[in-house]
TORKOL-4160 file (C-alpha; in steps of 0.2 Angstrom, whole numbers, padded with zeros to 4 digits, m for minus):
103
<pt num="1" X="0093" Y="m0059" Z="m0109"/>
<pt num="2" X="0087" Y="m0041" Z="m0105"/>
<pt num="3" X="0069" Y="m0042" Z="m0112"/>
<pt num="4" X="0067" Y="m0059" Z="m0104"/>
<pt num="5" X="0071" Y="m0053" Z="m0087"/>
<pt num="6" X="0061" Y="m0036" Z="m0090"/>
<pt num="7" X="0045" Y="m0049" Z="m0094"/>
<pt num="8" X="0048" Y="m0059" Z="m0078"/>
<pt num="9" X="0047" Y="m0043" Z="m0068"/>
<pt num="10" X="0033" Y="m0035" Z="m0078"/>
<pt num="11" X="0023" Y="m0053" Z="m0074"/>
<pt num="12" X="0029" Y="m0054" Z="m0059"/>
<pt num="13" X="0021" Y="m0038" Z="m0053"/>
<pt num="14" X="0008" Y="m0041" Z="m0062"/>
<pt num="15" X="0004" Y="m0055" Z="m0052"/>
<pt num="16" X="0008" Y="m0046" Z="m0035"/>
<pt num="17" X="m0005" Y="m0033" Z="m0043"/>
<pt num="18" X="m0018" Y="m0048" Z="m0043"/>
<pt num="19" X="m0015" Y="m0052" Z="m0026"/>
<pt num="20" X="m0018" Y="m0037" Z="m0020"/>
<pt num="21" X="m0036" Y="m0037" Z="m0021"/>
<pt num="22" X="m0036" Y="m0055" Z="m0013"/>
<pt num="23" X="m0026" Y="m0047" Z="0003"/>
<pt num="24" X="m0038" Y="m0032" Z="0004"/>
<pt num="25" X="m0052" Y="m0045" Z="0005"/>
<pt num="26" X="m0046" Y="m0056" Z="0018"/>
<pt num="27" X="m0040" Y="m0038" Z="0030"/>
<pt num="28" X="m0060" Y="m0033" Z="0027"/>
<pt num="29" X="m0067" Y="m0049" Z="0030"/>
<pt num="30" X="m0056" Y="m0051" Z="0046"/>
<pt num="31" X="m0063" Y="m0035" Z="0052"/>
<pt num="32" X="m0078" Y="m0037" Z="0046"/>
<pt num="33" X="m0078" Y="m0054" Z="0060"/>
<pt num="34" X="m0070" Y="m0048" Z="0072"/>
<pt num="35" X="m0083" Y="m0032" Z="0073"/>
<pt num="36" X="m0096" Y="m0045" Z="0075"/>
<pt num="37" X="m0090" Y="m0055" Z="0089"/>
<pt num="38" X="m0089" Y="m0039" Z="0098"/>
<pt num="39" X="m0107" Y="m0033" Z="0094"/>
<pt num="40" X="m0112" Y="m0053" Z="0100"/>
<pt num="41" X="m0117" Y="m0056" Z="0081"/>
<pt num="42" X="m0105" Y="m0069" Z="0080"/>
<pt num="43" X="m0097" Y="m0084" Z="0092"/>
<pt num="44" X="m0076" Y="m0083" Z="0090"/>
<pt num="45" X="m0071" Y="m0093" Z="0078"/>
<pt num="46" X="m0062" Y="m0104" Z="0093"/>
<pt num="47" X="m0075" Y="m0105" Z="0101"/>
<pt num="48" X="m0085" Y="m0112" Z="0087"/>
<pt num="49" X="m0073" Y="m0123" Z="0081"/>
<pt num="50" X="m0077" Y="m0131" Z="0097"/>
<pt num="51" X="m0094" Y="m0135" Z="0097"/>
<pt num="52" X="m0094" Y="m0143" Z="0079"/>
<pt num="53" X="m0076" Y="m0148" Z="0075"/>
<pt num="54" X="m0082" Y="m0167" Z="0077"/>
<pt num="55" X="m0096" Y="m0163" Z="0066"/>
<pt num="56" X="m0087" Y="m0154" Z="0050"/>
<pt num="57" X="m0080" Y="m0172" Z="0044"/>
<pt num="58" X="m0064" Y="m0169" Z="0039"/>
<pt num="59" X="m0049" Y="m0160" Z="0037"/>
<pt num="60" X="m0052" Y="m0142" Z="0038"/>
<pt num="61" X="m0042" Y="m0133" Z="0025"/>
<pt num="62" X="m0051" Y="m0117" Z="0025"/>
<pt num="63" X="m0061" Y="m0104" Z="0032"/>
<pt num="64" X="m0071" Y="m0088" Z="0025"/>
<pt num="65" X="m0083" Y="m0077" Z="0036"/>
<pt num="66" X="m0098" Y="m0069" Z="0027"/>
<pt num="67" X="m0116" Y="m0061" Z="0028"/>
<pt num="68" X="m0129" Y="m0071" Z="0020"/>
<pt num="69" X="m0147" Y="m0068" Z="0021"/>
<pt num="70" X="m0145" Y="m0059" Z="0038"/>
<pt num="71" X="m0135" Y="m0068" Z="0047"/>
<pt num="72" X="m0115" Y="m0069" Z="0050"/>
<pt num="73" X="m0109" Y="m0087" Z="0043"/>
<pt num="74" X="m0093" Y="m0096" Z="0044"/>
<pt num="75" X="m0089" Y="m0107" Z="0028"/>
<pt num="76" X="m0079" Y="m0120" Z="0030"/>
<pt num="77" X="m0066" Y="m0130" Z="0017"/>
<pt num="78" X="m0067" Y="m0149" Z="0022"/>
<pt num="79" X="m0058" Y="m0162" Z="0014"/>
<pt num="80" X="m0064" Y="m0179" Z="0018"/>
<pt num="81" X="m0058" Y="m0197" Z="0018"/>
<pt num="82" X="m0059" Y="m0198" Z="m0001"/>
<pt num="83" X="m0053" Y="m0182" Z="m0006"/>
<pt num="84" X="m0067" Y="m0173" Z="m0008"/>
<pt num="85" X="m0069" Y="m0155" Z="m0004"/>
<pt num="86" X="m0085" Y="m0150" Z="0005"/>
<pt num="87" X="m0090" Y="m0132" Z="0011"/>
<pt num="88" X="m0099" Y="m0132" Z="0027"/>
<pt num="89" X="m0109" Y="m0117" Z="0030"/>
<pt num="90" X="m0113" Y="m0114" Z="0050"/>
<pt num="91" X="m0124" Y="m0099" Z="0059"/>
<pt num="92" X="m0109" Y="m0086" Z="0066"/>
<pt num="93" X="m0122" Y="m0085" Z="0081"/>
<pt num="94" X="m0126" Y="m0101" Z="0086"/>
<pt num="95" X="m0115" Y="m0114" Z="0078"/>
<pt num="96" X="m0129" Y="m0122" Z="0069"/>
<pt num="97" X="m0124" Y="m0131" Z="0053"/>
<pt num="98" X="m0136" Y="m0123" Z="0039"/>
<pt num="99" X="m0129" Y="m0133" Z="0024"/>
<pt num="100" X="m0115" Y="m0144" Z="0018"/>
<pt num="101" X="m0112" Y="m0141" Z="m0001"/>
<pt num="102" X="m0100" Y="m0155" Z="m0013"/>
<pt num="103" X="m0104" Y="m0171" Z="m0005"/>
């Protein structure tokens, strides 16, 4: 009984170590956001949301903020009406949509 219950901590922490990297990525890329908006590199994500909600498709089950090629991007997790999960990649700056990926 004692060895069992020293494995389920020992794999418990060793699951709480895993998530630890996942946190510290999420805190960075929070900053990493709002820093944009306040330099004007980036539209809130609010605001955003606003100008293309209609046009994602779906439900929105996720969102990740990123630089690619240059520029600031918001990916989006849709899942559509059958159940399949898109992402939809969208210019930070001017809520263009730049590519849809799964459809």
């Amino acid at each position: 009984m004692l060895h069992a219950l020293a494995r389920l901590a020992l794999a418990l922490g060793v699951a709480a170590g895993a998530l630890a990297p996942a946190h510290a990525d999420r805190a960075r890329e929070q900053e990493d956001a709002r820093k944009a908006v306040e330099r004007g590199e980036a539209l809130p994500l609010v605001e955003l949301l606003g100008r293309i909600r209609a046009q994602l498709g779906g439900e929105l089950v996720g969102v990740s903020f990123e630089r690619k090629h240059g520029r600031w991007v918001y990916e989006f997790k849709v899942v559509g009406e059958g159940g399949q999960i898109e992402e939809v990649y969208v210019d930070a700056a001017t809520a263009e949509i730049l590519k849809r990926e799964g459809r």
